[in-house]
SEKENU-545387 format. One line per 2 residues: for each residue x, y, z of C-alpha. Coordinates in nm, 3 decimals. Example, Ala and Ser with C-alpha at 12.3 -4.5 7.8 and 13.67 -1.06 7.14 Angstrom:
SEKENU-545387
1.230,-0.450,0.780 | 1.367,-0.106,0.714;
END
This chain:
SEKENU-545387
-0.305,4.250,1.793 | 0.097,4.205,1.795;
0.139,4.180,1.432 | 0.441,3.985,1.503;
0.241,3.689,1.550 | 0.174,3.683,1.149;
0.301,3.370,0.891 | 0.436,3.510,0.587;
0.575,3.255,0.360 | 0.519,3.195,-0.026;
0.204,3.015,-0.080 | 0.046,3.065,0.254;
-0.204,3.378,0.328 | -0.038,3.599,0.528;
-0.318,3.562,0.846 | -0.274,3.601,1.244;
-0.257,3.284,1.419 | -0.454,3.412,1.707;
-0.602,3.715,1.912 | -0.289,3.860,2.099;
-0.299,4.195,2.255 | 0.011,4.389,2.419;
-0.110,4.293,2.751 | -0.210,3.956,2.704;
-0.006,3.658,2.556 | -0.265,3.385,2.556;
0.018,3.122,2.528 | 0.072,3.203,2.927;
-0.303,3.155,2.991 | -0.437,2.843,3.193;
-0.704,2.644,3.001 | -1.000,2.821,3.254;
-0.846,3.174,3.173 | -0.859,3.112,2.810;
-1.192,2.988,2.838 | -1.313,3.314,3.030;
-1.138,3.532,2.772 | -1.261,3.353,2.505;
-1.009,3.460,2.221 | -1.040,3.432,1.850;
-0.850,3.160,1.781 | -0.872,3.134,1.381;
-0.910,3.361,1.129 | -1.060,3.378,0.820;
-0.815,3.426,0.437 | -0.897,3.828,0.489;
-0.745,3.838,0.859 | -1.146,3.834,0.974;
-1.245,3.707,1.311 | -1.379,3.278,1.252;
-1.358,3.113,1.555 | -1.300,3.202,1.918;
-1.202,2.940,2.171 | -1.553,2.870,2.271;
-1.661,2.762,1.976 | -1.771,2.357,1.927;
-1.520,2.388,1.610 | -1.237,2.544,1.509;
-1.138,2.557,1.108 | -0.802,2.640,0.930;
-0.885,2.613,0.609 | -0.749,2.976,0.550;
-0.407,2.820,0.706 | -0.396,2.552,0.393;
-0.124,2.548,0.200 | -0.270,2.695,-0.137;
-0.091,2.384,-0.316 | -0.236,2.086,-0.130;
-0.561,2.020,-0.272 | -0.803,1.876,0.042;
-1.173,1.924,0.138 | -1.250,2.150,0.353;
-1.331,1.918,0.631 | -0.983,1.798,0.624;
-0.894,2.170,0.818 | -1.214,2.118,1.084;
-1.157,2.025,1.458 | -1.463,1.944,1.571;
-1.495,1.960,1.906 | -1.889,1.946,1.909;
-1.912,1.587,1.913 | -1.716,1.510,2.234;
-1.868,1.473,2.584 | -1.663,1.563,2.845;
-1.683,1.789,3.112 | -1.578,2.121,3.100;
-1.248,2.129,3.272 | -1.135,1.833,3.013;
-1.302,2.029,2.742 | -1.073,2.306,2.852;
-0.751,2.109,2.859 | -0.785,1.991,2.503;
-0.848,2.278,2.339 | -0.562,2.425,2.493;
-0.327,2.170,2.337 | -0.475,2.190,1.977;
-0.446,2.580,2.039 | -0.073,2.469,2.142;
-0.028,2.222,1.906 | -0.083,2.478,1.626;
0.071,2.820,1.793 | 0.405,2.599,1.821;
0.429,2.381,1.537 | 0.237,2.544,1.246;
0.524,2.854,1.241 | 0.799,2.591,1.163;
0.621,2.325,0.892 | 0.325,2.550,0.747;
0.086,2.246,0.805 | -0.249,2.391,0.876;
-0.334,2.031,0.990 | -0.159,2.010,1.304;
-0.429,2.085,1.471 | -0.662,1.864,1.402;
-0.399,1.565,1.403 | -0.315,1.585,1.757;
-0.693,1.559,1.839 | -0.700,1.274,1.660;
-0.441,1.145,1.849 | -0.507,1.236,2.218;
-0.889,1.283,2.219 | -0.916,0.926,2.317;
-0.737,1.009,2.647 | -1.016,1.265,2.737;
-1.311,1.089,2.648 | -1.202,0.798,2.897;
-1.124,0.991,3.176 | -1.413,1.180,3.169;
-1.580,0.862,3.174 | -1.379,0.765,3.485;
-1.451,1.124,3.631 | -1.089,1.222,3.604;
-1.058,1.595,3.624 | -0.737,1.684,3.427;
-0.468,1.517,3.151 | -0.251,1.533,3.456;
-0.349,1.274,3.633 | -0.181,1.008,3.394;
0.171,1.119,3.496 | 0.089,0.798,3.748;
0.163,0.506,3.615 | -0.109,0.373,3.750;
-0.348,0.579,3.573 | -0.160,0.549,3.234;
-0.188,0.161,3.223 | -0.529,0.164,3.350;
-0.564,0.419,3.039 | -0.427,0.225,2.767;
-0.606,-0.081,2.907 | -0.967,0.030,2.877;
-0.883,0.220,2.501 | -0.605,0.027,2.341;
-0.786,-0.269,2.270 | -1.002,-0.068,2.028;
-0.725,0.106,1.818 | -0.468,-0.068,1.569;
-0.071,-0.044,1.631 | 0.012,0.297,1.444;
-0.322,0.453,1.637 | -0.183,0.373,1.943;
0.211,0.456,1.865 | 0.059,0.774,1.716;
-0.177,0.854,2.035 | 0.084,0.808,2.265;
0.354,1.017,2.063 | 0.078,1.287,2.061;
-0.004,1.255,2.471 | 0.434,1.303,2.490;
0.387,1.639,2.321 | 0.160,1.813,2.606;
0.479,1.802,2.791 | 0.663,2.002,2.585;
0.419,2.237,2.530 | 0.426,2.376,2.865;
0.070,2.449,2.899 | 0.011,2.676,3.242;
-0.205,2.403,3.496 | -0.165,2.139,3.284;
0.108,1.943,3.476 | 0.176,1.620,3.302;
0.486,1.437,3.311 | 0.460,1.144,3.145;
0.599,0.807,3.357 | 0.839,0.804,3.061;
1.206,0.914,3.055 | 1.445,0.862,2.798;
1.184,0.623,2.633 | 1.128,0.366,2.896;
0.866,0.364,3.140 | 0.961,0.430,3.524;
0.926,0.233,3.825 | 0.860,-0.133,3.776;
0.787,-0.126,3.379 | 1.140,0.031,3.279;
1.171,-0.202,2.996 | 0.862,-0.041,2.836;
0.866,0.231,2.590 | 0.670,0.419,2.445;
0.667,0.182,2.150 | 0.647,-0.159,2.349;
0.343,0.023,2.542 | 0.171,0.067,2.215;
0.260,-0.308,2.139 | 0.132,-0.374,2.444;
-0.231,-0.234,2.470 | -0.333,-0.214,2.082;
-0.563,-0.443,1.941 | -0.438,-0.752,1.892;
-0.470,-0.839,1.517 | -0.282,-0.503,1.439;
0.047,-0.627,1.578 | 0.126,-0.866,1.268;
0.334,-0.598,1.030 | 0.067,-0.529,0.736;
0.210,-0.426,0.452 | 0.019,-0.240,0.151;
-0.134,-0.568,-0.107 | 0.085,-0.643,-0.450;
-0.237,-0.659,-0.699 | -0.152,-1.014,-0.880;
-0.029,-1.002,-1.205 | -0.292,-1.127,-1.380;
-0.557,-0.862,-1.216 | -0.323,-0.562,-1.246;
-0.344,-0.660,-1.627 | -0.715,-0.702,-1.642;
-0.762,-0.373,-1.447 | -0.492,-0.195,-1.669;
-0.680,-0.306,-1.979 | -1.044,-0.197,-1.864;
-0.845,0.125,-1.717 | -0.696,0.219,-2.073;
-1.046,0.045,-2.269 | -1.287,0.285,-2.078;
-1.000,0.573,-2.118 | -1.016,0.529,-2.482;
-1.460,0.521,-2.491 | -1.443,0.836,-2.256;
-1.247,1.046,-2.540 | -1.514,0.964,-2.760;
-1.793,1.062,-2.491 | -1.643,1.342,-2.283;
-1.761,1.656,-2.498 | -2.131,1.558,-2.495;
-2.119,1.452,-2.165 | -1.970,1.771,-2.068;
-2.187,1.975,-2.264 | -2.457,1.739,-2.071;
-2.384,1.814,-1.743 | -2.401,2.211,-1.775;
-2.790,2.208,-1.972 | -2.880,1.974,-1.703;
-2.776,2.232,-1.439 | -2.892,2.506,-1.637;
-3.239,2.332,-1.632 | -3.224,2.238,-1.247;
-3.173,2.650,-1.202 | -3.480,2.769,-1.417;
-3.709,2.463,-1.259 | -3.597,2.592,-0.885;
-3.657,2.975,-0.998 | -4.029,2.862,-1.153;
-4.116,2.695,-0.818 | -4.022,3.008,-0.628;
-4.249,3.187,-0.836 | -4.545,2.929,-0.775;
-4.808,3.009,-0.484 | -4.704,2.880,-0.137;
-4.344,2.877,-0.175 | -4.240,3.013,0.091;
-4.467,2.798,0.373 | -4.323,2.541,0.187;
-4.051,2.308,0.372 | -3.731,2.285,0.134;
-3.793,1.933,0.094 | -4.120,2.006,-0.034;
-4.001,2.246,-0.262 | -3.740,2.053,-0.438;
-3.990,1.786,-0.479 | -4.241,2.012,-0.659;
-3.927,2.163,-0.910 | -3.832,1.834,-0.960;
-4.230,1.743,-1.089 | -4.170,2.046,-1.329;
-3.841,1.894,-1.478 | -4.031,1.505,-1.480;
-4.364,1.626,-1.647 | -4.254,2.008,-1.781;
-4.580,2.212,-1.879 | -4.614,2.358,-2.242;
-4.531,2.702,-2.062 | -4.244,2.575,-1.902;
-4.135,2.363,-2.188 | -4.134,2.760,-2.397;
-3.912,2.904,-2.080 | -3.676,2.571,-2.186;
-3.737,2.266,-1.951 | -3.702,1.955,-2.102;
-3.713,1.578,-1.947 | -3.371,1.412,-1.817;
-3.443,1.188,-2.101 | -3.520,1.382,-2.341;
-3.181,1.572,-2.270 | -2.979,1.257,-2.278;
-3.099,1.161,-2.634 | -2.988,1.522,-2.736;
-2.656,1.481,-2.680 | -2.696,1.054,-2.781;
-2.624,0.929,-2.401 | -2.925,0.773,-2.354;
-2.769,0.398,-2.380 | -2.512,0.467,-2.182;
-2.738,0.625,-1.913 | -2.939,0.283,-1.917;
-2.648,0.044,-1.887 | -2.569,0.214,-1.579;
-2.959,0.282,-1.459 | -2.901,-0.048,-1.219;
-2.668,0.184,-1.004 | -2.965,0.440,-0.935;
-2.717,0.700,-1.094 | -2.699,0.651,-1.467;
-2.432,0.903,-1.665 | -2.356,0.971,-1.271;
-2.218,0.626,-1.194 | -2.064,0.641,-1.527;
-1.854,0.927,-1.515 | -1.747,0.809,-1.168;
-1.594,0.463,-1.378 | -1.433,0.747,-1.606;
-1.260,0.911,-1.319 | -1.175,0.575,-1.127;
-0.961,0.476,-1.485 | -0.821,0.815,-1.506;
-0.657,0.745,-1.123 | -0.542,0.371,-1.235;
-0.369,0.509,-1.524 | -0.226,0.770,-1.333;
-0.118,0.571,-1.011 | -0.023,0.255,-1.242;
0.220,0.459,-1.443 | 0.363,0.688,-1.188;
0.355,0.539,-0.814 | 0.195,0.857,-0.682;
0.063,0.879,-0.342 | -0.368,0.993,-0.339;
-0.275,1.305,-0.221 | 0.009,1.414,-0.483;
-0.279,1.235,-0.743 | -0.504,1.514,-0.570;
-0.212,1.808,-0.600 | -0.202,1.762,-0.954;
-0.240,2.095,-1.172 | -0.346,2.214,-1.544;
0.018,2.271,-1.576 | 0.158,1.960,-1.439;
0.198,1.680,-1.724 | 0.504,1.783,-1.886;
0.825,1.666,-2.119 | 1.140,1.677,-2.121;
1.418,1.598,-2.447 | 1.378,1.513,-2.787;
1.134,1.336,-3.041 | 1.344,1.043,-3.006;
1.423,1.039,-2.648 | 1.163,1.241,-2.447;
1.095,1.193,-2.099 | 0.713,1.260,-1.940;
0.709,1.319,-1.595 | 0.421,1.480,-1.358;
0.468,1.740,-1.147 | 0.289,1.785,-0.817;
0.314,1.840,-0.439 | 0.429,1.566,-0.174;
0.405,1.689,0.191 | 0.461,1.341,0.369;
0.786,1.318,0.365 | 0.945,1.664,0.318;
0.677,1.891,0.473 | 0.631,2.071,0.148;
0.782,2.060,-0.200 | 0.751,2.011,-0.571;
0.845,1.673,-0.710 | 0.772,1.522,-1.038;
0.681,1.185,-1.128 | 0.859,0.949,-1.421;
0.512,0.835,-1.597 | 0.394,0.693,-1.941;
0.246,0.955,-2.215 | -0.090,0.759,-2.170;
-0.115,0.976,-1.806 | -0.153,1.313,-1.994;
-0.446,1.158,-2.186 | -0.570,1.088,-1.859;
-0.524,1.394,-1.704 | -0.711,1.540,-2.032;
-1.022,1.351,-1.948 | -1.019,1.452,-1.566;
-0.959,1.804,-1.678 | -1.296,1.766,-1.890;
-1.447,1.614,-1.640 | -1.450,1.918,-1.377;
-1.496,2.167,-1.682 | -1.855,2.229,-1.610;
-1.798,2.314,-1.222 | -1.515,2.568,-1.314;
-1.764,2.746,-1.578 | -2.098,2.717,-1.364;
-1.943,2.780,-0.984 | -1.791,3.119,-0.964;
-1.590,3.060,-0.663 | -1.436,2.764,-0.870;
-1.334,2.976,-1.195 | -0.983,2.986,-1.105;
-0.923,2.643,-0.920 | -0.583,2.559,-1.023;
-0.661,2.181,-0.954 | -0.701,1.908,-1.198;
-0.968,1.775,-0.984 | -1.282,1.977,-0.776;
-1.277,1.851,-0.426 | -1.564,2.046,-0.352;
-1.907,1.822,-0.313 | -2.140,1.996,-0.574;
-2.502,1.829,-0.656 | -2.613,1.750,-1.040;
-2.222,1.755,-1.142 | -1.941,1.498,-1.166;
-1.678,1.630,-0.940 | -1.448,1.409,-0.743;
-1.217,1.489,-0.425 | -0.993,1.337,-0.193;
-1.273,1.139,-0.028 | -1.456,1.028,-0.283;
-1.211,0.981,-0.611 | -1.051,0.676,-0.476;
-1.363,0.552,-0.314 | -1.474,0.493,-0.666;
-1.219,0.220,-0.754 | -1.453,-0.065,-0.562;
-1.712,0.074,-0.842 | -1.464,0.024,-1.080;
-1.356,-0.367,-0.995 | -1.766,-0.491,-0.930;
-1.854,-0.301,-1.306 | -1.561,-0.517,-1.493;
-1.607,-0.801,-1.231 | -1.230,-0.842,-1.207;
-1.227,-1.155,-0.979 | -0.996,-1.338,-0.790;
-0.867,-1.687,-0.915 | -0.712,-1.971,-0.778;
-0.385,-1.889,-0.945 | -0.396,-1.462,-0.833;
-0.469,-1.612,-0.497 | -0.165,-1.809,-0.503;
-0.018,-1.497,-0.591 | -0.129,-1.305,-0.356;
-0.053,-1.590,-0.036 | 0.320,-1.545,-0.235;
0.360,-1.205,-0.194 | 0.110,-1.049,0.078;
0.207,-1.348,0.342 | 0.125,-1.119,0.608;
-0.200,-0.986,0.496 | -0.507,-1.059,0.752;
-0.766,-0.942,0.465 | -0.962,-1.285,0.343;
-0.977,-1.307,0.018 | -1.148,-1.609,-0.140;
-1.183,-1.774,-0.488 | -1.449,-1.514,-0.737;
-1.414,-1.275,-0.510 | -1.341,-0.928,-0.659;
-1.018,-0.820,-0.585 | -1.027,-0.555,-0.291;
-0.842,-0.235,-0.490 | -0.725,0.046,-0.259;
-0.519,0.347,-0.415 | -0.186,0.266,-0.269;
-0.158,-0.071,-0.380 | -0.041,0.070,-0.738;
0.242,0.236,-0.557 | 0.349,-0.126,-0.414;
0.272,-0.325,-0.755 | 0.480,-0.057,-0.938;
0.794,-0.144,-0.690 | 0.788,-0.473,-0.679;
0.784,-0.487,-1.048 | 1.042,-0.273,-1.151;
1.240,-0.455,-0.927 | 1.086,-0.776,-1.049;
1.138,-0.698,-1.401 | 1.505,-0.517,-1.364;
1.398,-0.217,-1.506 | 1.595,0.005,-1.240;
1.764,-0.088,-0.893 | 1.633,0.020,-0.558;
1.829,0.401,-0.560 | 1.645,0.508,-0.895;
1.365,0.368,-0.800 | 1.377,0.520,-0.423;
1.370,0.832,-0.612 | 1.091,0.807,-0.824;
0.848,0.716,-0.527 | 1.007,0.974,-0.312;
1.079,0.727,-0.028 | 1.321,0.909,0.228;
1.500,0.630,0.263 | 1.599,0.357,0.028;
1.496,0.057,0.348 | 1.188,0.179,0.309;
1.130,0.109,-0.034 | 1.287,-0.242,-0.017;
1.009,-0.290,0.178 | 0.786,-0.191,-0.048;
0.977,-0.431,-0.294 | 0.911,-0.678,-0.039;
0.898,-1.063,-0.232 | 1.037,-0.914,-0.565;
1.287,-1.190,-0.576 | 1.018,-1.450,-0.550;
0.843,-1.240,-0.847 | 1.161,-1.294,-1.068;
1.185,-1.640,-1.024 | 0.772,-1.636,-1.067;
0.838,-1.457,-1.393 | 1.135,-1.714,-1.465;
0.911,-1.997,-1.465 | 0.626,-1.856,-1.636;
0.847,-1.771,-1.933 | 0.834,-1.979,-2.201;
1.145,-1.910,-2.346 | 1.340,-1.937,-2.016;
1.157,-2.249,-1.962 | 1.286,-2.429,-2.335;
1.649,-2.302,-2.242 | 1.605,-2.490,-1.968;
1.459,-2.789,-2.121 | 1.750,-2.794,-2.372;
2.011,-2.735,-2.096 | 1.879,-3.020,-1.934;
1.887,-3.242,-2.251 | 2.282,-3.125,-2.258;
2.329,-3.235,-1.950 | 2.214,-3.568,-1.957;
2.401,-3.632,-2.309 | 2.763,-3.537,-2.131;
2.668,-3.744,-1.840 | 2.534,-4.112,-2.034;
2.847,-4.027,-2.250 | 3.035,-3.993,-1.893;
2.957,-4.331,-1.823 | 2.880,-4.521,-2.112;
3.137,-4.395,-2.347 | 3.400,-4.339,-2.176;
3.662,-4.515,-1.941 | 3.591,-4.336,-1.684;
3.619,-4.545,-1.324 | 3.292,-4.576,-1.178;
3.130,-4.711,-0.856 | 2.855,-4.843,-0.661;
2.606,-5.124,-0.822 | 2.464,-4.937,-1.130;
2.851,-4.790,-1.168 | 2.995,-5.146,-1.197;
2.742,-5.266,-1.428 | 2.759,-4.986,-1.646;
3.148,-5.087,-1.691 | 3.131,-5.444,-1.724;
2.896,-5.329,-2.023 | 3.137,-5.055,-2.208;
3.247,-5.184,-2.518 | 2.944,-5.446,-2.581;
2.645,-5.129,-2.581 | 2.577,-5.026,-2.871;
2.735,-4.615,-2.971 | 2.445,-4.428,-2.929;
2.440,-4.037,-3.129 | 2.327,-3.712,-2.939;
2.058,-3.728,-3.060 | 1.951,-4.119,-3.000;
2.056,-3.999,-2.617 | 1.834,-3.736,-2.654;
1.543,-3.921,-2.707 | 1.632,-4.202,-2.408;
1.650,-3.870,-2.199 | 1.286,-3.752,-2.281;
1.106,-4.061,-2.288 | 1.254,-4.113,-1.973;
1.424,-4.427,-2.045 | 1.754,-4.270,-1.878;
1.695,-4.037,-1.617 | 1.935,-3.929,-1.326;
1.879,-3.710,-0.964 | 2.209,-3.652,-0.812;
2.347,-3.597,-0.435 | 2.676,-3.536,-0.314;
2.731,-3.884,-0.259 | 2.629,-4.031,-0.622;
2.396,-4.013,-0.922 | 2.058,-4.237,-0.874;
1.922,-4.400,-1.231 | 1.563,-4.437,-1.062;
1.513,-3.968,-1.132 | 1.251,-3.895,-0.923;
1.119,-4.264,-0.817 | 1.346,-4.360,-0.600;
1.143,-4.520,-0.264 | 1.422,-4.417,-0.054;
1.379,-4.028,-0.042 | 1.297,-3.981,0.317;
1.658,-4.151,0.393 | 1.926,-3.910,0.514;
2.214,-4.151,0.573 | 2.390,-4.240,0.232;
2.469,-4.602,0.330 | 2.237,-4.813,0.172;
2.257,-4.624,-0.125 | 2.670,-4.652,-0.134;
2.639,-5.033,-0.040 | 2.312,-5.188,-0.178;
2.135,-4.946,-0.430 | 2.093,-5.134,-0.740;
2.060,-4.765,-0.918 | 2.316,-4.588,-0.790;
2.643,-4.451,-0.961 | 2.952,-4.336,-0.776;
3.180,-4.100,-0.953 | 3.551,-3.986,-0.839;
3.416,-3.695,-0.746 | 3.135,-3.852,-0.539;
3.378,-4.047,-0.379 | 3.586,-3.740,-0.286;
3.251,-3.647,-0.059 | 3.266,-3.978,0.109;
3.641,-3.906,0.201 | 3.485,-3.587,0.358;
3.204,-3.789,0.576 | 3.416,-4.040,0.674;
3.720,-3.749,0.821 | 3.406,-3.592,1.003;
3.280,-3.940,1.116 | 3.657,-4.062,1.252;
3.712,-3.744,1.436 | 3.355,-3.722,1.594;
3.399,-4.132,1.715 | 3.773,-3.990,1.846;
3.618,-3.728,2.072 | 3.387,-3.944,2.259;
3.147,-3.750,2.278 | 2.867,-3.982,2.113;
2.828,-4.142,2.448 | 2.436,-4.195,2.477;
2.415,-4.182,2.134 | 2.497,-4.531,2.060;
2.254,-4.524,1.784 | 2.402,-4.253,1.606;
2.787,-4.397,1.659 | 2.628,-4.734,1.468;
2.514,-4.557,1.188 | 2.853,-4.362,1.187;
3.076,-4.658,1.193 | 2.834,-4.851,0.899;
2.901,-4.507,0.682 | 3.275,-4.521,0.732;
3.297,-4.901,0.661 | 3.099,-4.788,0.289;
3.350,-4.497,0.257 | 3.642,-4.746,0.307;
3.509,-4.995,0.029 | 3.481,-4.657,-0.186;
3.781,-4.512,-0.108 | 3.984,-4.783,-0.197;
3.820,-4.833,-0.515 | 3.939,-4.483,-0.597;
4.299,-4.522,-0.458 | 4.204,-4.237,-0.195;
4.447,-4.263,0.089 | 4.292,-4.250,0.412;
4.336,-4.282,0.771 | 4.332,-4.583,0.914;
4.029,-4.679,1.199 | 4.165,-4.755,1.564;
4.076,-5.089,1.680 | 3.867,-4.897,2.015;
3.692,-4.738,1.730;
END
């Protein structure tokens, strides 16, 4: 084995990356010779022999980064579960041997493996289907497009950008008798599709619905609230609960263990199927003996009164799980808190540590922040979080939580991980693919539903969403939509700009959370009106207004226009000298109102019949309700320029309708104009 073929770097076992002899480099194999030799491909955390290149799966779970916190499955390529032939078979395990011998040296990400199967899997299935022999054959265009017309339809945009980013990378991989070149140079597709790229081909051949951008949902305001309260109500009950539960959970194993050990004592255990046999040591624990009650079995329900759970157990019995389902609401409020507060991703929820709540400062200034690991963006490094001191109580309870795993499963005494990602029957344990599942359990037990107002919140700011959501519906919570409700309200509520606030979501680029942010400004002026105190400013700003403008015209002698205008000052000096606060009332019982334009102030507010008008002219000539100010009039001067020079240019012939309408506005200007000693240019007679 060339031992130069080893990964040493802090944090990662130091472990070959394959079987490699002096003689042999299997990189120069083709994908028959490396079936023939059959080499070990991974190996296991003690530089052991796992998996040869044979094998229906290949794991690199020893390869994980030891602060990433993901089930094991996460590591597995399966290759068991395709059916292709064995030539195609070949091929792809040769690029996910590739994939990993190239890239895992230079970003440690024992994943790589299984993400380009992911991606280019597809590819093989259908052209074994087609009884294709080799990858190759798609460096014809031909082949490609018939390719990507059969599969795209069944795979969303990203899938397909993904799929096809993963088929570019057999290229440069070099892989002896795999010849593909790719109709694609310098992005664009050859021949007669050169306009295509790789990205427009995606466009192209995905599924349809996925080519409207989707965007993570804001959670309306209302049901962020409701979910925060229930989040922080069922944190608070848990603190009260967690010790007996914990203390629970490890009798309750302890008993599973001694009824399992008295069944394999019983006669016929071993022709017994297991099935059989963990229905008979389950019949012990139901209906214990007095001999077996002496060697310490007692009832579940006899154990849940000991430690004074059994009401809690039956308001959750309609789930089938009991204290189960109930610890899994515990955990589910542990993540809102801790998402809500911080805008961390599932995964750097998942990286979280015993060590990783800490503070920073003084008593009277002191900052709480969460430390974890984010791999998305940087390919590997520690960040902390900005977050409320409510998250370490959170963390406290999740801690608690996984207590009885760490004490009862030896291999999980020194997990450094808040949370067990391991599956483990009879205790509460909760990893990446089940912690965040539990937040749909979470919504349906507090029946946080949608309204008619959160949906008009929701058409405000998710305008591109395709999910329906309808009226008592409960809202459809996903992990990352606490990371896009945090955003837009920080940005809603001014509490940092976009730079800060780039940096506390670790977002490699500040775009990117914008988008995120996406609709904030609508959210302001959401929050604007919703405020009551913004709205009675308003109110009284309005009330101010009106009071300098009847003063305007009533009380002054001020030169008005227009039919209301003239009336008003044939009436100055005869109406009676009304006080602010008389004016004040006529405003809000709506016995003077006003809507303005450029072109005058209307007396009718928000009555007038004529709203669906766009020329001015009957209101300048004929409105009984209309007042024309100097500065008003100054905005007729302006039409009536525009008008003149546009009747000048002749160009309004064939639009004799529009020249009409022209020439009536500039004969109202005139009248207005001269009422307000505006000089003006005179009309030519041709005109």
């Amino acid at each position: 084995m060339n031992k130069a073929n080893v990964v040493r770097v802090p944090d990662y076992i130091d472990i070959p990356l394959c079987e490699q002899s002096d003689s042999i480099d299997i990189q120069k194999l083709t994908p028959s010779e490396l079936y023939k030799l059959n080499p070990v491909v991974t190996y296991e955390a003690n530089g052991q022999p796992l998996n040869r290149f044979r094998d229906k799966q290949w794991n690199y779970k020893a390869y994980a980064n030891q602060n990433t916190n993901r089930v094991e499955a996460k590591y597995i390529v399966g290759f068991k579960t395709l059916d292709i032939s064995q030539n195609l078979s070949n091929e792809l395990k040769a690029v996910v041997l590739h994939s990993f011998l190239n890239e895992y040296p230079k970003n440690n990400n024992a994943r790589v493996g299984q993400i380009i199967y992911e991606q280019i899997s597809k590819f093989f299935i259908d052209l074994n289907s087609r009884g294709k022999p080799s990858i190759a054959v798609l460096s014809k265009s031909l082949n490609l497009i018939e390719t990507l017309t059969r599969i795209g339809p069944q795979y969303a945009l990203g899938t397909m950008r993904k799929s096809l980013g993963g088929l570019a990378k057999i290229e440069k991989f070099e892989i002896p008798d795999i010849d593909l070149v790719l109709p694609i140079k310098s992005g664009y597709m050859l021949g007669a599709d050169k306009e295509r790229t790789i990205e427009g081909l995606a466009q192209k051949y995905c599924r349809f619905d996925s080519k409207i951008p989707k965007q993570t949902l804001y959670i309306p305001s209302n049901i962020h609230s409701k979910v925060i309260n229930c989040a922080v109500e069922m944190l608070i009950e848990a603190e009260s609960n967690i010790e007996r539960i914990t203390n629970f959970f490890v009798e309750h194993w302890h008993i599973h263990a001694l009824s399992e050990d008295i069944e394999k004592g019983m006669r016929n255990h071993a022709s017994l199927s297991k099935e059989k046999q963990a229905i008979r040591a389950s019949g012990i624990r139901r209906v214990p003996s007095k001999a077996n009650r002496e060697a310490g079995i007692v009832t579940r329900s006899e154990l849940l009164e000991k430690y004074q759970l059994k009401k809690i157990d039956d308001s959750y019995a309609a789930s089938g799980k009991g204290i189960f389902y109930y610890t899994g609401i515990i955990a589910a409020a542990c993540y809102i808190i801790i998402a809500s507060f911080s805008g961390m991703r599932e995964d750097e929820v998942m990286a979280l540590k015993h060590d990783s709540y800490k503070t920073k400062g003084t008593k009277k200034r002191k900052i709480h922040f969460l430390r974890s690991y984010e791999s998305k963006i940087s390919g590997g490094s520690f960040v902390d979080y900005v977050t409320s001191p409510l998250s370490e109580r959170a963390i406290n309870i999740l801690k608690k939580l996984h207590t009885p795993a760490r004490e009862l499963i030896p291999e999980l005494k020194n997990d450094p991980f808040i949370c067990i990602t391991h599956s483990l029957l009879r205790l509460p344990t909760y990893g990446v693919t089940t912690l965040t599942s539990l937040l749909p359990n979470f919504m349906a037990h507090f029946n946080i539903t949608t309204t008619a107002q959160d949906l008009k919140e929701h058409e405000l700011f998710n305008p591109n969403s395709t999910k329906t959501i309808n009226i008592g519906d409960v809202w459809p919570l996903s992990s990352h939509q606490f990371r896009r409700t945090l955003i837009v309200n920080f940005l809603t509520h001014s509490i940092t700009g976009v730079t800060q606030l780039k940096q506390q979501v670790k977002h490699m680029y500040a775009f990117m959370t914008e988008y995120y942010g996406k609709n904030a400004e609508l959210a302001i002026a959401l929050k604007m009106s919703r405020s009551r105190q913004f709205m009675s400013q308003l109110n009284e700003e309005r009330l101010d207004i009106g009071v300098v403008l009847y003063k305007r015209f009533y009380q002054s002698e001020e030169h008005l226009e227009g039919v209301k205008g003239k009336e008003i000052e044939r009436q100055r000096g005869l109406a009676q000298q009304l006080t602010d606060d008389e004016i004040r009332l006529l405003i809000k019982t709506g016995a003077f109102k006003l809507t303005s334009t450029i072109f005058g102030y209307c007396t009718k507010g928000n009555l007038c019949d004529k709203g669906h008008i766009v020329d001015p002219t009957f209101c300048g000539a004929r409105c009984e309700t209309m007042i024309i100010t100097i500065d008003n009039a100054l905005q007729w001067e302006k039409l009536y320029k525009r008008n003149l020079s546009l009747l000048k240019s002749n160009t309004m012939v064939g639009f004799e309708g529009a020249e009409t309408m022209m020439k009536s506005q500039n004969a109202v200007a005139i009248k207005i104009m001269k009422s307000f000693d505006i000089k003006y240019e005179l009309i030519e007679a041709n005109s």
